[in-house]
KOLDO-761084 format. One line per field, with one value per residue (C-alpha): residue in one letter; residue number from 1; x negated, y, z. Coordinates in pm, 1 decimal. Layout:
// residues N
zaba <- [a,...]
vexmar <- [NUM,...]
c1 <- [X,...]
c2 <- [Y,...]
c3 <- [Z,...]
This chain:
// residues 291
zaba <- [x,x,x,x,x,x,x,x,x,x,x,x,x,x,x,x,x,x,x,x,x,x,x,x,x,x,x,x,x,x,x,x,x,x,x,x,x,x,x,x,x,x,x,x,x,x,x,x,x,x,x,x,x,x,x,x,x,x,x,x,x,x,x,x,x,x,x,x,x,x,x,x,x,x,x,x,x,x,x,x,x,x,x,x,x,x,x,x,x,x,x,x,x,x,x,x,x,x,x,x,x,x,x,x,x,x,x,x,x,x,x,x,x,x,x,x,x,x,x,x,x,x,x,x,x,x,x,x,x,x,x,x,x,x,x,x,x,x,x,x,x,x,x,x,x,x,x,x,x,x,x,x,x,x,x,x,x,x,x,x,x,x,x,x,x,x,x,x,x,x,x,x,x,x,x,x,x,x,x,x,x,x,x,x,x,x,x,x,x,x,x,x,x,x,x,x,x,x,x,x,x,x,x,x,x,x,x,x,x,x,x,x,x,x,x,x,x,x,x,x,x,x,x,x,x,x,x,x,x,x,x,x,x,x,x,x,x,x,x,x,x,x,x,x,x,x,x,x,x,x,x,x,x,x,x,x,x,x,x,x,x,x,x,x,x,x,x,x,x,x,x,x,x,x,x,x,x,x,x,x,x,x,x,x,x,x,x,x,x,x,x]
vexmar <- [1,2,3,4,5,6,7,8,9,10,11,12,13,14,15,16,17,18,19,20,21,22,23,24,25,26,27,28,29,30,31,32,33,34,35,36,37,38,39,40,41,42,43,44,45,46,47,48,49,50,51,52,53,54,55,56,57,58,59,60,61,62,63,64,65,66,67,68,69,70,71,72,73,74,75,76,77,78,79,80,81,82,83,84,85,86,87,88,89,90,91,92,93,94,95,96,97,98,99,100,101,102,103,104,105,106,107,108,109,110,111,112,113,114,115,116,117,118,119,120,121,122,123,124,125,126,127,128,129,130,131,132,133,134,135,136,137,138,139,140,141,142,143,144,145,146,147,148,149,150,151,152,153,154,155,156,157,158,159,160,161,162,163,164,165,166,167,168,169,170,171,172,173,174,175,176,177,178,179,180,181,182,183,184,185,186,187,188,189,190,191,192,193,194,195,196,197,198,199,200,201,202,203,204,205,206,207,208,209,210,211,212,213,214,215,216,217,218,219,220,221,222,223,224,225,226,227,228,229,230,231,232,233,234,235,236,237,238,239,240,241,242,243,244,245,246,247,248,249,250,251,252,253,254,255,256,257,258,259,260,261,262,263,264,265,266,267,268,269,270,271,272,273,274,275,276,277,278,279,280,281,282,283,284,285,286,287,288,289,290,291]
c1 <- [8668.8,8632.1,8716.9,8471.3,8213.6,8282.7,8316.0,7959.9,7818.0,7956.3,7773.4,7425.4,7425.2,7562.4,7276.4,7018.1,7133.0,7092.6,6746.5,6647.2,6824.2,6607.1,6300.3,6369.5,6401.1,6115.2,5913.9,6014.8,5950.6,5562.3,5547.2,5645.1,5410.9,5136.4,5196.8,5240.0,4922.0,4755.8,4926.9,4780.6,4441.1,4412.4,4589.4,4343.8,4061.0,4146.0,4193.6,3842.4,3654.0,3830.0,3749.8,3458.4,3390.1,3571.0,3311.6,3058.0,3246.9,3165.6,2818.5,2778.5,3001.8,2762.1,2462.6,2622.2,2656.4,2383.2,2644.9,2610.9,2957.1,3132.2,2879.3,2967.4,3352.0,3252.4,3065.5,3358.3,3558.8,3307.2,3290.8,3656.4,3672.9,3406.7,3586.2,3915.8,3728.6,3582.9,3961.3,4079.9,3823.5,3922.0,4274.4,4402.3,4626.9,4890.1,4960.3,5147.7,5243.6,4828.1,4794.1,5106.4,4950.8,4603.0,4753.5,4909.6,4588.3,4442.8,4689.8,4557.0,4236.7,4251.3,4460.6,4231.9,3927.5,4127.2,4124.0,3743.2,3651.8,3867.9,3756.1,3339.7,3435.1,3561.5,3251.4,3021.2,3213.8,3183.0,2799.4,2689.1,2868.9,2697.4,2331.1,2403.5,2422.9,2170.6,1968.2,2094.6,1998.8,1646.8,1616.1,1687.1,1532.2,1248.3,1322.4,1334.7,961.8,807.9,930.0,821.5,471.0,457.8,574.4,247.3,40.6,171.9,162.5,-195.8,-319.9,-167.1,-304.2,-641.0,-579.7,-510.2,-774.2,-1021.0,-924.5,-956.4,-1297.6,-1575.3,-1801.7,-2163.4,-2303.6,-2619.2,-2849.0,-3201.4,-3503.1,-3821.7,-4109.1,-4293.5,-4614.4,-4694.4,-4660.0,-4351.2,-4418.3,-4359.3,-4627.4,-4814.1,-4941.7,-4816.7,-5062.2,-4932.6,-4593.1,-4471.7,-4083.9,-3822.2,-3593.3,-3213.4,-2946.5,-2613.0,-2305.5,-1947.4,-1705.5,-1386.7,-1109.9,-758.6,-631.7,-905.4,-821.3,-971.0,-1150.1,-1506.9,-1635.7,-1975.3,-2246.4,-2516.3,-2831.1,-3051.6,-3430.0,-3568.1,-3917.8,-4074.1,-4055.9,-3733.6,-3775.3,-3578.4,-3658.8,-3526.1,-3619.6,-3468.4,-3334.3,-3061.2,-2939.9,-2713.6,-2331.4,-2109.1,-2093.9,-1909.7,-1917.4,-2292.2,-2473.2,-2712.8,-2995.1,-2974.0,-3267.3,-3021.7,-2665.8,-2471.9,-2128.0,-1961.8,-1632.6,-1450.9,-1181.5,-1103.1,-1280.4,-1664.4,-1926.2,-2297.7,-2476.8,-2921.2,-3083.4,-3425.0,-3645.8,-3925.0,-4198.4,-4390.1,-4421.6,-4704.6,-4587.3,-4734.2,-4667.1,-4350.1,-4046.8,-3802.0,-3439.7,-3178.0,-2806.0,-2571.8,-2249.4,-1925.6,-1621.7,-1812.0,-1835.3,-2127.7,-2057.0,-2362.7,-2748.4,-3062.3,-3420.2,-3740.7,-4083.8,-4430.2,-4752.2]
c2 <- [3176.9,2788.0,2878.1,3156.2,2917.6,2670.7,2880.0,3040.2,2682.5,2548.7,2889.2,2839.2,2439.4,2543.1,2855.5,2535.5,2362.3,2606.6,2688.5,2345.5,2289.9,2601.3,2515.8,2104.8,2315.8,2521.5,2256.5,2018.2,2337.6,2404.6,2033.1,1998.3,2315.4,2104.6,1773.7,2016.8,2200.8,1851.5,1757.3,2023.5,2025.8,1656.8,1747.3,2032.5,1776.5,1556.1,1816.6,1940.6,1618.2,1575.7,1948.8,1882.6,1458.5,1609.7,1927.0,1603.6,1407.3,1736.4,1675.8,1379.2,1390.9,1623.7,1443.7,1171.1,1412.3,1590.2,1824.7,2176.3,2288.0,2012.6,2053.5,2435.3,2333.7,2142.0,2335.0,2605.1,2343.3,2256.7,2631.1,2681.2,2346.0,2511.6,2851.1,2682.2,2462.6,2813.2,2935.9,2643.8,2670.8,3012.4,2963.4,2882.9,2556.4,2771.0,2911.4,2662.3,2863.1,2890.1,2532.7,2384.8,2668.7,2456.9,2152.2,2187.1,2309.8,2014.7,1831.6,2031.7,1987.1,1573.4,1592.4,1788.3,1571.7,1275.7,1403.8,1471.7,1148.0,930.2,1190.0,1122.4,714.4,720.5,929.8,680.4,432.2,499.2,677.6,309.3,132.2,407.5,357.1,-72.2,-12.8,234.7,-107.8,-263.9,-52.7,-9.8,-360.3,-419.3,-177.1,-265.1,-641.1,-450.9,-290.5,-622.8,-804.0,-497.3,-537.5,-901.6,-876.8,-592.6,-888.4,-1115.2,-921.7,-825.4,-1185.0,-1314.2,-1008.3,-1099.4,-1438.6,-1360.7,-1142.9,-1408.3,-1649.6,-1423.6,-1364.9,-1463.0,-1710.7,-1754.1,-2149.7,-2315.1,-2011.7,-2082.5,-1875.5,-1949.8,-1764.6,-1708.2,-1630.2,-1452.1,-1783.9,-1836.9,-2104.3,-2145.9,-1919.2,-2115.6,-1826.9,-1488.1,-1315.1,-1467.5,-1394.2,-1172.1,-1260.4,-1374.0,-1588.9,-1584.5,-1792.1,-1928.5,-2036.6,-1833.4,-2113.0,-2154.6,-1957.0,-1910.3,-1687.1,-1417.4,-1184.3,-1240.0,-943.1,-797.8,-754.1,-602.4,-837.6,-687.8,-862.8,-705.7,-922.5,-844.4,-874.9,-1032.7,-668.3,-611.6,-394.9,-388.5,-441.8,-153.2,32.1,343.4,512.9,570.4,221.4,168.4,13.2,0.1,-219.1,-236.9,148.7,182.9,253.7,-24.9,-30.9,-318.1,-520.2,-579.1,-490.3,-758.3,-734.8,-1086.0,-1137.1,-1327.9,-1604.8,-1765.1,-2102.6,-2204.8,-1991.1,-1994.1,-1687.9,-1601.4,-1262.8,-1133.3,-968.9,-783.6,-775.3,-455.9,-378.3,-528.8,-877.4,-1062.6,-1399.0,-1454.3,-1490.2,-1338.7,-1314.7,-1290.0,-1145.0,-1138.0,-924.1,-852.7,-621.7,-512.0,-833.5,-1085.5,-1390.3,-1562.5,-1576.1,-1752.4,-1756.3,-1856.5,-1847.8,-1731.7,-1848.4]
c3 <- [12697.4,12589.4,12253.9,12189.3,12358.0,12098.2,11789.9,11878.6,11911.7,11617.9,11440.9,11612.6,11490.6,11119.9,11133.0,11222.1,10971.8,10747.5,10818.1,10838.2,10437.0,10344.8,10462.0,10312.8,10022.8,10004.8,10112.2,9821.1,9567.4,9705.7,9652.4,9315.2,9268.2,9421.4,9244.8,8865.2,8907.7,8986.5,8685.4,8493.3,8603.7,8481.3,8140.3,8105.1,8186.0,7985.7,7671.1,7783.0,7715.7,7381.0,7249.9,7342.7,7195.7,6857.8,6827.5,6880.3,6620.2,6367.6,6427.3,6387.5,6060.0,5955.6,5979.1,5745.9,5465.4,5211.0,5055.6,5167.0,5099.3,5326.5,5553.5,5579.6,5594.7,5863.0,6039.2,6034.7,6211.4,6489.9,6578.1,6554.8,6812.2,7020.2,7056.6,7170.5,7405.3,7550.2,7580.7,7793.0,8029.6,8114.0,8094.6,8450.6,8567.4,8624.9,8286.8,8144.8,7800.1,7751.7,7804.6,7606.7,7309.9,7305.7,7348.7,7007.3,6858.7,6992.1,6792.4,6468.5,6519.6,6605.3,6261.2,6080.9,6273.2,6099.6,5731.8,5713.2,5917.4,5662.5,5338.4,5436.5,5505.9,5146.1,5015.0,5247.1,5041.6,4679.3,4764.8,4850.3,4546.7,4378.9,4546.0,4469.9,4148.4,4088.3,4259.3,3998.5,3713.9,3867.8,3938.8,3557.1,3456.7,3628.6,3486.1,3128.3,3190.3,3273.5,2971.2,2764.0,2934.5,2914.9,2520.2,2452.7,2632.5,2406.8,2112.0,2226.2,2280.9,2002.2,1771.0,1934.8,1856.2,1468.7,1434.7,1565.4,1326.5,1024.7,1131.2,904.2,1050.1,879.5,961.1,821.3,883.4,716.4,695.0,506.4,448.3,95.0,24.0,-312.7,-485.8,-411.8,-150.1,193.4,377.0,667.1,840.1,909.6,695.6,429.0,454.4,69.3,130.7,363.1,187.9,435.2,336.4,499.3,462.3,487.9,575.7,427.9,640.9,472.6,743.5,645.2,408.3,59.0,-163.9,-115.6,190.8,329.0,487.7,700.0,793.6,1085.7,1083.8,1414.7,1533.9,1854.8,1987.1,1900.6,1605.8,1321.0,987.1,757.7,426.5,579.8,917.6,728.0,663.5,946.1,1028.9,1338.2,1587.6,1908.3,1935.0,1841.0,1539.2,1400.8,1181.8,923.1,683.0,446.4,282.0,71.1,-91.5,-155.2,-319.8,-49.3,-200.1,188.3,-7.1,167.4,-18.3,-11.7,35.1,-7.4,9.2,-3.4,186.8,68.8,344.8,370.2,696.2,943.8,1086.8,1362.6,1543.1,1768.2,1753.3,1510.0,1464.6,1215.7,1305.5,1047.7,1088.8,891.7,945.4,1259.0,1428.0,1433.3,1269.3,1304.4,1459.0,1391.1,1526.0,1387.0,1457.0,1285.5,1358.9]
């Protein structure tokens, strides 16, 4: 009877035992169940935020850019990034094929992320060597427009400048006026003949051949004196009536020059005024006065 005692003893402690290594066991298993779907919710976290900061990364890229065909390539990619992001938040903690599957395309796609980001740094690159040096062409171009401009001035000034000093220039303007005898008139009544003369002064940067004088006589009332309405010259743009027409042969040496005019209209006393012009410009002016 001892013996059976024993032997059914020795069976209930081994049995505890047993149940007691079982249950150790099944505990450490729920554990490491516990502690790998912890594991995997953080993993799936973290790929979360990066899905979702690289299909942010493709936006941004995109902003950078002006060409529609990489812009389309990467927009492509952003979607693709987007979709797989959509996957892994319906894929559960517990499927750990799913989640080692986007956990290599997460791998692609922070490869592929790689490639354009270093591909648009190297366009970013050589677009602003490109844009400093279109500066520089503009800027010397620019540079290239001014000196053009400031050459026309010069040119301009010193064409003005040339043309002023082969300008005639009349000097020692006289007027008398001649009664029928030939003498100087004393009154206005008088008056038969108005005898003009100057002087051209010597000029050797003019040009030398014959050249046209007008003289305009102008009355108190600013009339002119003329033969005909017909007898006119250009000035500055307008049309002029002139007394009288000269040609001179011009030899750049100092030359004296007289005319006549015959008086036929009605004068009275004032003021009058003689303008003498050549090659439209007025080289020289003289008043006198009737009584």
């Amino acid at each position: 009877m001892g013996n059976k005692k024993g032997l059914v003893i020795s069976s209930l402690i081994i049995l505890v035992i047993a149940i007691i290594a079982v249950t150790y066991l099944l505990f450490q298993e729920k554990k490491e169940k516990s502690d790998m779907t912890q594991l995997f919710d953080l993993e799936k976290e973290e790929m979360e935020n990066e899905y979702t900061r690289f299909a942010n990364q493709y936006d941004e890229l995109q902003y950078q850019l002006s060409n529609d065909s990489l812009i389309n390539v990467l927009e492509s990619e952003k979607i693709k990034t987007q979709r797989l992001l959509e996957e892994l938040r319906s894929v559960k903690t517990t499927n750990a094929k799913e989640i080692m599957r986007l956990k290599k395309e997460l791998a692609t796609v922070r490869s592929v992320l790689r490639t354009y980001i270093v591909q648009i740094d190297s366009l970013n690159r050589v677009n602003q060597v490109l844009k400093e040096e279109n500066k520089q062409v503009r800027q010397k171009y620019s540079e290239a427009a001014r000196q053009i401009t400031n050459l026309a001035e010069e040119k301009k000034k010193l064409n003005e400048k040339v043309e002023l000093a082969s300008q005639l220039d009349a000097t020692n303007i006289w007027i008398k006026a001649k009664n029928k005898r030939d003498k100087e008139a004393k009154k206005v009544k008088d008056v038969v003949k108005f005898a003009i003369g100057f002087t051209i002064v010597k000029n050797i940067s003019a040009p030398t051949g014959e050249r046209t004088l007008y003289i305009r006589i102008t009355k108190p009332d600013n009339d002119v004196l003329t033969k005909s309405q017909s007898n006119t010259f250009q000035y500055e743009n307008r049309t002029l009536n002139y007394s009288i027409k000269k040609y001179i042969e011009y030899t750049g040496e100092e030359q004296n020059v007289t005319v006549y005019w015959n008086v036929e209209e009605f004068l009275y006393a004032g003021t009058y005024r003689v303008d003498i012009f050549a090659d439209g410009i007025l080289i020289g002016s003289q008043r006198f006065t009737l009584d």
